[in-house]
C-alpha positions as CSV (number, residue, x, y, z in Angstrom):
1,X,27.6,-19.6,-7.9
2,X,27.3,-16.4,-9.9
3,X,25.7,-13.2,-9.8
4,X,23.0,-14.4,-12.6
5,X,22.6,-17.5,-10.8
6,X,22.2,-15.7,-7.3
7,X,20.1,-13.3,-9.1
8,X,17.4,-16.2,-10.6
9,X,17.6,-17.6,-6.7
10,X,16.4,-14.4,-5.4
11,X,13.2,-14.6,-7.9
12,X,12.6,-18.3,-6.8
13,X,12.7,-17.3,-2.8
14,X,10.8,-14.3,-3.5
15,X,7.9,-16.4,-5.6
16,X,7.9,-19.3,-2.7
17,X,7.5,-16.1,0.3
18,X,4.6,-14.5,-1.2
19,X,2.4,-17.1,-3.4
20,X,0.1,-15.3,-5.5
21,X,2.0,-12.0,-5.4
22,X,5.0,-12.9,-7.4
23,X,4.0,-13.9,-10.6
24,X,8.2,-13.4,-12.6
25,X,9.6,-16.9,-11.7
26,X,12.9,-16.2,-13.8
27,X,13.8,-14.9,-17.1
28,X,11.7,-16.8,-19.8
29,X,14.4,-15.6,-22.4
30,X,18.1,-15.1,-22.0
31,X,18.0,-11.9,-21.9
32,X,14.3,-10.9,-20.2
33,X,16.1,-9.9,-16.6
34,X,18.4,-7.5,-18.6
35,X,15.3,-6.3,-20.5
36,X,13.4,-5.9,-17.3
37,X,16.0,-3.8,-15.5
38,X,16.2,-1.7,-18.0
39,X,13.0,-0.6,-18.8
40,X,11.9,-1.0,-15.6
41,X,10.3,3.0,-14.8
42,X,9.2,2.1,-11.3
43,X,10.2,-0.6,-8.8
44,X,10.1,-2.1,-5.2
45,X,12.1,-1.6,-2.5
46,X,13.4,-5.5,-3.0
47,X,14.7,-4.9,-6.4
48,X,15.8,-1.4,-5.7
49,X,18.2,-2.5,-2.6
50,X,18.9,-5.8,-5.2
51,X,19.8,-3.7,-8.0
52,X,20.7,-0.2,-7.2
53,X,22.0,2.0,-4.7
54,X,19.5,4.3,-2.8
55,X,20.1,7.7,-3.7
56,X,18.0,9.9,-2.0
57,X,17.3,10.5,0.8
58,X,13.3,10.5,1.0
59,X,11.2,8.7,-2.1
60,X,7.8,8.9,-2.7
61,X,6.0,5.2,-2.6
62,X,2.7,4.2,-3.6
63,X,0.8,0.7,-4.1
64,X,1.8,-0.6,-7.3
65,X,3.1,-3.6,-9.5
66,X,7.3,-3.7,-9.5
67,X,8.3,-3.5,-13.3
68,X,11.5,-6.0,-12.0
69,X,9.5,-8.9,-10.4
70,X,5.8,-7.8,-11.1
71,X,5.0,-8.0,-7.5
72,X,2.1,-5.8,-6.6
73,X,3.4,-3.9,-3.3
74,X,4.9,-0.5,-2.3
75,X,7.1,1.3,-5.5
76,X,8.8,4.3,-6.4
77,X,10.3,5.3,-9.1
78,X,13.8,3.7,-10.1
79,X,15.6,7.2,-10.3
80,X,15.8,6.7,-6.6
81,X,17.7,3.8,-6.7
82,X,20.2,4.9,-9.3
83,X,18.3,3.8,-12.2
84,X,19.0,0.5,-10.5
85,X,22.5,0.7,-13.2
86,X,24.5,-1.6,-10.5
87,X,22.6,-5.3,-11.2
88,X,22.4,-4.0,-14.9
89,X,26.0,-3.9,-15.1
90,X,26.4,-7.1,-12.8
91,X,24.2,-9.1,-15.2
92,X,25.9,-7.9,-18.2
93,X,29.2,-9.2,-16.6
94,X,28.1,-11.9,-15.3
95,X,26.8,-12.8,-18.7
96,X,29.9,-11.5,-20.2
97,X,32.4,-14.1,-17.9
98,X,29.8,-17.0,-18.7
99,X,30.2,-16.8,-22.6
């Protein structure tokens, strides 16, 4: 399995554990999860540890809708994870080694 496809199985577990909170069921376009990441300005712990690498050592969170999986819970911005650059650059390989 790869990263994308670990990635897309991560949205589908994360849809199935909080019905009616996730409403991103996978990218609807090939390249909506790459779009997502990188635009994303704010984002929940989930995605961050998912995507990023925590950086700091104390964030400031507040209610919110993640810009990754549009789940309305606790964010912060995605500086604190790193500008969540890691699963950028996975999906971009892993898109990359699939053609």
């Amino acid at each position: 399995m790869s990263d994308y496809d670990d990635i897309i199985d991560y949205y589908s577990r994360l849809a199935m554990q909080n019905p009616g909170k996730c409403t991103y069921h996978g990218p609807s376009e090939p390249d909506d999860l790459l779009d997502r990441l990188r635009n994303a300005y704010k984002c929940c712990k989930d995605c961050g540890t998912k995507y990023g690498v925590y950086s700091v050592g104390c964030s400031s969170s507040r209610i919110g809708k993640c810009d990754v999986c549009d789940a309305e819970t606790y964010v912060t911005e995605t500086r604190d994870y790193a500008y969540l650059i890691t699963g950028i650059r996975r999906v971009e390989a892993a898109r990359k080694s699939a053609g």
